[in-house]
N, C-alpha and C positions, 0 to 999 in steps of 0.2 A: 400731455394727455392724462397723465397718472393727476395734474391739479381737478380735475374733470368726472373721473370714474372713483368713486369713494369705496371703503369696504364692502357693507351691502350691496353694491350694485356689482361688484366683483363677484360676492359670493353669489347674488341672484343669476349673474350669467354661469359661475361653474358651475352651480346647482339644473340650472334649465339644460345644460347640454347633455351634463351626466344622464338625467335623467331622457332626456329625449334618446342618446345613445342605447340606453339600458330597455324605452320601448321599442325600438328600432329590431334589435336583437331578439327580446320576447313574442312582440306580436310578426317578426318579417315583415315581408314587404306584402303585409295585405293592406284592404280598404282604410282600415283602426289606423293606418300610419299615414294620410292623409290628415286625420284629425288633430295625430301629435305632430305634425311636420306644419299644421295651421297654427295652431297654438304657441312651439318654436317662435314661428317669425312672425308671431305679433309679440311676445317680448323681445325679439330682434330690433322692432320696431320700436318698442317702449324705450330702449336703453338708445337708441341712435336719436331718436329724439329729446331724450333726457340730454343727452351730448351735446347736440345744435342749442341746445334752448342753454346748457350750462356754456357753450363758447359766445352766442350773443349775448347772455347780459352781460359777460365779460367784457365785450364790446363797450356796451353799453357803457357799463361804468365808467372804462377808459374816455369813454367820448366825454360824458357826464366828467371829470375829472378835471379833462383840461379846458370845457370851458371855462369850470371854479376858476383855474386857475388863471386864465385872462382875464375875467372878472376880476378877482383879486390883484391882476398887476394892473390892469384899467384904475383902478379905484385908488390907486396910489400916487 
């Protein structure tokens, strides 16, 4: 998982929590915490998706890889 999750995207999720944590406590649990608790899980979203899309091309490549590479022993 750590080939996956780079530094920015590390620090962008400690940074979203802290601060989501820090509106959570300021504003209570009023209406205002709906808005920060939307906002939360659409970068929840952005980085879960950043993840799937960084493990498919992973995929990918793998796949792309070995055909090269029967290619290359076909060719021989």
């Amino acid at each position: 998982m750590n080939n996956h999750f780079d530094l920015p995207t590390v620090i962008v999720i400690v940074i979203t929590f802290v601060l989501f944590t820090i509106a959570l406590f300021v504003k209570g649990l009023t209406h205002d915490i709906l808005m920060e608790a939307g906002v939360f899980l659409v970068s929840v979203k952005l980085i879960l998706m950043s993840y799937k899309s960084s493990v498919t091309s992973r995929k990918v490549m793998d796949e792309l890889q070995e055909i090269k590479s029967m290619l290359h022993a076909r060719k021989e």
